[in-house]
C-alpha positions in Angstrom: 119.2 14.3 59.2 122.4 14.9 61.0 122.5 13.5 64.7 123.1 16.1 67.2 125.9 15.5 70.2 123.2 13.4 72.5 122.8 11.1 69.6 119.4 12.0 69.0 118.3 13.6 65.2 118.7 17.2 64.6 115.5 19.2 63.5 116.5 21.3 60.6 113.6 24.1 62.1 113.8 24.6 66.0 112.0 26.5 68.1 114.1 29.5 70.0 113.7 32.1 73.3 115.2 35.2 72.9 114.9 37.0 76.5 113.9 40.6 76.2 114.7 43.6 78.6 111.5 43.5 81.1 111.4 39.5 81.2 109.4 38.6 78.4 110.4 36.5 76.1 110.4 36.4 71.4 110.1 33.1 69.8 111.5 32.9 66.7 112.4 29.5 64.5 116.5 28.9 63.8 116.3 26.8 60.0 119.6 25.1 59.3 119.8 23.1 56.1 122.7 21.6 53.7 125.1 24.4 55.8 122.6 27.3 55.0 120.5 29.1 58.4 117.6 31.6 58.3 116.3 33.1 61.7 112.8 33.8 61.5 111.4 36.1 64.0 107.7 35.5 64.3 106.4 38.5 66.1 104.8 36.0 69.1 106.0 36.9 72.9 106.1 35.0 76.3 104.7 37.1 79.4 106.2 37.0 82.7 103.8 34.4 84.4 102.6 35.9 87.5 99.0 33.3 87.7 96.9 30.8 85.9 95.6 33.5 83.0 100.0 34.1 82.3 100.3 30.7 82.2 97.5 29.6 79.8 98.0 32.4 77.5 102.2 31.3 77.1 100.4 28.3 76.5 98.2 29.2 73.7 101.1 31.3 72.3 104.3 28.3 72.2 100.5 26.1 70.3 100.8 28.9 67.6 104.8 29.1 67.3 105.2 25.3 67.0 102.2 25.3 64.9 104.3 27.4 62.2 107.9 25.3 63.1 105.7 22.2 61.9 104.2 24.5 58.6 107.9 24.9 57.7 109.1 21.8 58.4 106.4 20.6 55.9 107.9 23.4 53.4 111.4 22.1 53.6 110.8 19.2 53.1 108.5 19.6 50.3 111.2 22.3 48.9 108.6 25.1 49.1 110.8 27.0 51.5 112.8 28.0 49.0 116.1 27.7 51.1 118.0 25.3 48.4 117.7 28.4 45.7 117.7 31.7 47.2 117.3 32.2 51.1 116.5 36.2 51.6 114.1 35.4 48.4 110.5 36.7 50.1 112.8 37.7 53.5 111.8 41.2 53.9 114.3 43.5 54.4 112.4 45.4 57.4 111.7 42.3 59.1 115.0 41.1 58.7 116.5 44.5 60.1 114.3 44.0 63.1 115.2 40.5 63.7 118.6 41.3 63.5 118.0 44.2 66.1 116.1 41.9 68.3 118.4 38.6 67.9 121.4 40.8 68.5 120.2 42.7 71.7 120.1 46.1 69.8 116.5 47.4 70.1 117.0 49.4 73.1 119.9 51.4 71.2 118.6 54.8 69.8 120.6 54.8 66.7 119.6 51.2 65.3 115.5 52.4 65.7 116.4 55.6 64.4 117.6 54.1 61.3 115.1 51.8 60.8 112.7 54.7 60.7 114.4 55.9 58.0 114.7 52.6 56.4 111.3 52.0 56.0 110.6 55.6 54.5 112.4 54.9 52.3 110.9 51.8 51.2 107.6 53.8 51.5 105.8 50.4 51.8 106.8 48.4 48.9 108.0 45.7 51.2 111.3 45.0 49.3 112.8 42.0 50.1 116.6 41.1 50.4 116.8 39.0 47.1 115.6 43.0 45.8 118.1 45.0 47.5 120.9 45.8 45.3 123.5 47.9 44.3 121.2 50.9 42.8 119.1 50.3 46.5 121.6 50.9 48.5 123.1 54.0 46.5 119.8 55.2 46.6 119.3 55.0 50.5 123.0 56.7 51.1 121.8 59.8 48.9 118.1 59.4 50.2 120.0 60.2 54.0 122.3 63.1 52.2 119.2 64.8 50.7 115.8 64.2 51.5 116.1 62.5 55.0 115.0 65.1 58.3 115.4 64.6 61.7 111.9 63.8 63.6 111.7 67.0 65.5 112.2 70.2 63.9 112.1 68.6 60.2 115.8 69.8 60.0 118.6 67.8 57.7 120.6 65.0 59.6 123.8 65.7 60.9 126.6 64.6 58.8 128.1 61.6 61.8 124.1 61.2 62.0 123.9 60.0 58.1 127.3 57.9 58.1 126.1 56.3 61.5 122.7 55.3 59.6 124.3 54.0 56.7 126.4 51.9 58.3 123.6 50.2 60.1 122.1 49.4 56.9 125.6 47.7 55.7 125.9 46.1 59.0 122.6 44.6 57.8 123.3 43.3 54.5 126.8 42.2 55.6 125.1 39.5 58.4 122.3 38.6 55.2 125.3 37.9 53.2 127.1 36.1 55.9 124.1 34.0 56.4 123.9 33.2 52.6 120.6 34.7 52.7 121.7 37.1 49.4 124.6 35.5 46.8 126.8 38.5 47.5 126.5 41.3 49.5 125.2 44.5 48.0 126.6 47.1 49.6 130.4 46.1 49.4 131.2 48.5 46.7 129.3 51.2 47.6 131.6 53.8 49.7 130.9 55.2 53.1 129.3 58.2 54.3 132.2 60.4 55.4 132.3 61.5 59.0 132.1 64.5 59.8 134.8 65.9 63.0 132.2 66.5 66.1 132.3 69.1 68.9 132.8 67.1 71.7 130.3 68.8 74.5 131.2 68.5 78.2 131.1 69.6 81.8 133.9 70.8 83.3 134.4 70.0 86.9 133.1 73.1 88.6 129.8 72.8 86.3 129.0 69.1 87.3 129.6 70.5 91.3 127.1 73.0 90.6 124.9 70.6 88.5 125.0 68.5 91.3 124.0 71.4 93.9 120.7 72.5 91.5 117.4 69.9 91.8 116.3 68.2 89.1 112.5 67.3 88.1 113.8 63.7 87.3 115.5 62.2 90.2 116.3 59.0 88.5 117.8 60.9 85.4 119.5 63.6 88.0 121.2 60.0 89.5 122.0 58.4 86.3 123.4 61.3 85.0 126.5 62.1 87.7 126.9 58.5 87.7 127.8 58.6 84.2 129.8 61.9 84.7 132.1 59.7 87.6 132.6 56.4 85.6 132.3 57.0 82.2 128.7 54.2 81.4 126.6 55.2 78.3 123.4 55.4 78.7 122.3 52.1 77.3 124.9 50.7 79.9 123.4 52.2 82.4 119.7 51.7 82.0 120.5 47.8 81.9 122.9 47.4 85.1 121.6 45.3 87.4 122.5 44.6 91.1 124.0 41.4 90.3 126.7 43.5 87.8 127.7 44.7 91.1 130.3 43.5 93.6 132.9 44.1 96.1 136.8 43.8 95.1 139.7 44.6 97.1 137.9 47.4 98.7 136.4 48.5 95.4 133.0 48.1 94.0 133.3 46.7 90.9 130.7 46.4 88.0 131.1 43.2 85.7 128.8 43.9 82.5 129.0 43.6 78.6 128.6 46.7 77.0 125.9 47.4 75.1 127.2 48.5 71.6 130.0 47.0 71.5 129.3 43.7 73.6 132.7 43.9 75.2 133.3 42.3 78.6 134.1 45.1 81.1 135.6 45.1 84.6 134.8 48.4 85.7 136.0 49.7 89.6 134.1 52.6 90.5 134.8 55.6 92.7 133.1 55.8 96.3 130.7 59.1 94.7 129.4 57.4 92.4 128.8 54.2 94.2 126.6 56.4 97.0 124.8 57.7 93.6 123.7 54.1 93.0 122.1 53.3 96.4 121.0 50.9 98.8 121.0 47.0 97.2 119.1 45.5 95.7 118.2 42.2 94.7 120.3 40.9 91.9 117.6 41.2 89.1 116.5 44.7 90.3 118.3 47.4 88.0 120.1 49.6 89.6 118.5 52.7 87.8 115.2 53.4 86.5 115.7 55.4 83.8 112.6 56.6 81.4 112.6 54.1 78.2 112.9 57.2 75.9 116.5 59.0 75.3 114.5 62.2 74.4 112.6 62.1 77.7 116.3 61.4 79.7 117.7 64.9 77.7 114.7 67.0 78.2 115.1 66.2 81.6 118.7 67.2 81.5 118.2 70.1 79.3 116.0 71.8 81.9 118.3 71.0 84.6 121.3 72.4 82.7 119.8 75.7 82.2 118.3 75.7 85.8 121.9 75.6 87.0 122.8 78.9 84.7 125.2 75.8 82.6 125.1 77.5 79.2 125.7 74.9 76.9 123.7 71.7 74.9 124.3 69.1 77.0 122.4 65.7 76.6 122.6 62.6 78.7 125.9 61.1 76.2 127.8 64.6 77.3 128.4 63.0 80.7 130.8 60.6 79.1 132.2 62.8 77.3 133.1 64.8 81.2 134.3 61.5 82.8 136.4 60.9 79.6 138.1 64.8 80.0 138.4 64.8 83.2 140.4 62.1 83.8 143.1 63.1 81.2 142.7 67.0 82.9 144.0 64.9 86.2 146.9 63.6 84.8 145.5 59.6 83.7 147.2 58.4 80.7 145.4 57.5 77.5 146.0 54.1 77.6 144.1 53.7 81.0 141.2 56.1 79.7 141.0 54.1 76.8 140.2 51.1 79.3 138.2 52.7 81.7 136.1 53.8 78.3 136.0 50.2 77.4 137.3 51.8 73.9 138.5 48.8 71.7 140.7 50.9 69.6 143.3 53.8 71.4 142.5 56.2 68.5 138.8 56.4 69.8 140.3 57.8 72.8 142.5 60.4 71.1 139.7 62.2 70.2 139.4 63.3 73.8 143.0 64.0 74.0 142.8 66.8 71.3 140.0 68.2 73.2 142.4 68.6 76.1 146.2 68.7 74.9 148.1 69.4 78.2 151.4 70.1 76.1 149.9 72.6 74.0 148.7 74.4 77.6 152.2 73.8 78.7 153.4 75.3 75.2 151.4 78.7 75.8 151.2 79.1 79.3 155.4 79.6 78.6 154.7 82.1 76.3 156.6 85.3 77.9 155.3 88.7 78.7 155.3 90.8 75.6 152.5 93.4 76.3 153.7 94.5 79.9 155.2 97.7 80.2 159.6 98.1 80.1 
């Protein structure tokens, strides 16, 4: 065994935390062996320990996770563990997904569980496991999402940026197994994306988040959240997980210091006055700021209601509210470059989308057009 950087041997199977939104804690095992790593997530969780029964029951569960870490030692070094043939050989893809979701902070993100859904009817059961997944698999899944696939409510089709942002989770997938040398090469390589589709982007315009903001909303937290996200531009998933210590004062500013999310970009984000008296008196620095409902569709029901209460005729769900902040500030004159930043986009042409929604030279370009209907 290789001796780690105190000296002492390295253990090719080690026990891990992985901290989860609410403070408890997934143990899963990290194998490393001959330059080769597996994570094994193994579906056992740590409680926040608040007395003695907390306490003894963490107990019981770390007895049962080093109790398998000491199983697979015993298969590595026996060679039953398979890892010096084939490494995804009997790694399920499902569980793999999951792990992946889990390891990489991604279960709270609607897409990812959404296309896990579909992942696994599309397995219908059979379990298949990565060493499985091939070429003719993956092909299958794209047109499985292009024909059969329907959304959860309603039973209708998916949306065409729906579909292509499914498949790419899957090839996000198989791209980390492949990295990990779990499969020889990865499967999905040569099989082309879905094509994206060019969405509507939906927003507010100013007047309509003023009267938003005038009309009560059955969901005070979601009503808060909302214009918050209207005046600074914070998905959803940003928001939900902001916590008082993301917060500070700088140079007369309050300023949010947080990793995003989806794209787990640092971000330095200074914040208007309204929508730093949207967030409240503070709190201590583990308390989130907001406490938004766990479910997205619960958030945009809310909203929906609330919309149509303030006579706002359009489909506007909680993601619209970047969408304002994002229009707005190129309607007041910001250039793209500091939109881009202020979106924490990582790539300017992600930002241009907004800028064909609202092209101030061609408003400029008609606006000149001269009066050729009035009378001589």
């Amino acid at each position: 065994m290789k001796k780690d950087a105190e000296g002492g041997y390295k253990e090719p199977v080690r026990l891990r935390r992985k901290a989860l939104k609410g403070g408890g804690v997934s143990l899963y095992l990290d194998t490393c062996w001959r330059g080769r790593r597996r994570y094994e997530f193994l579906r056992l969780y740590l409680v926040p320990e608040r007395n003695r029964e907390d306490r003894e029951k963490n107990r019981e569960t770390l007895r049962m996770a080093d109790a398998v870490r000491v199983r697979r030692m015993a298969e590595l070094q026996s060679g039953r563990l398979g890892l010096e043939a084939e490494l995804g050989r009997g790694v399920r893809l499902l569980d793999f997904y999951e792990g992946l979701m889990e390891r990489e902070g991604r279960r709270g993100l609607t897409v990812w569980g959404s296309c896990l859904n579909h992942l696994r009817a599309y397995d219908a059961g059979r379990g298949v496991t990565l060493d499985r997944v091939d070429e003719d698999w993956v092909g299958g899944f794209r047109r499985y999402l292009d024909t059969e696939a329907r959304t959860g409510r309603g039973g209708r089709p998916l949306a065409q940026n729906t579909k292509a942002s499914y498949f790419e989770r899957l090839k996000v997938c198989l791209a980390e197994a492949a990295r990990q040398k779990l499969v020889r090469e990865n499967p999905a390589r040569d099989v082309p994306n879905m094509r994206q589709g060019e969405s509507r982007r939906m927003y507010l315009t100013r007047d309509e988040v003023r009267r938003l903001a005038q009309t009560p909303c059955a969901n005070a937290e979601v009503r808060r959240a909302f214009l918050f996200s209207c005046l600074t531009g914070l998905r959803h998933s940003d928001i939900a997980a902001l916590t008082w210590g993301h917060v500070s004062l700088q140079s007369g500013f309050t300023r949010l210091l947080f990793r995003q999310r989806k794209t787990k970009g640092l971000e330095y984000l200074d914040i208007a006055p309204q929508a730093a008296t949207l967030m409240g008196a503070r709190g201590k620095d583990t308390e989130t700021v907001f406490r938004l409902p766990s479910s997205h569709t619960v958030s945009n029901d809310a909203i929906k209601r609330w919309v149509a209460a303030a006579g706002i005729d359009k489909e506007i769900t909680f993601h619209c509210a970047r969408h304002t902040f994002a229009v707005m500030m190129l309607d007041l004159g910001t250039d793209i470059y500091t939109v881009s930043k202020l979106l924490g986009h990582r790539n300017l042409s992600t930002t241009q989308i907004y800028a064909k929604v609202l092209d101030k030279n061609k408003q400029r370009a008609v606006a000149g057009i001269p009066d050729l209907l009035g009378g001589e």
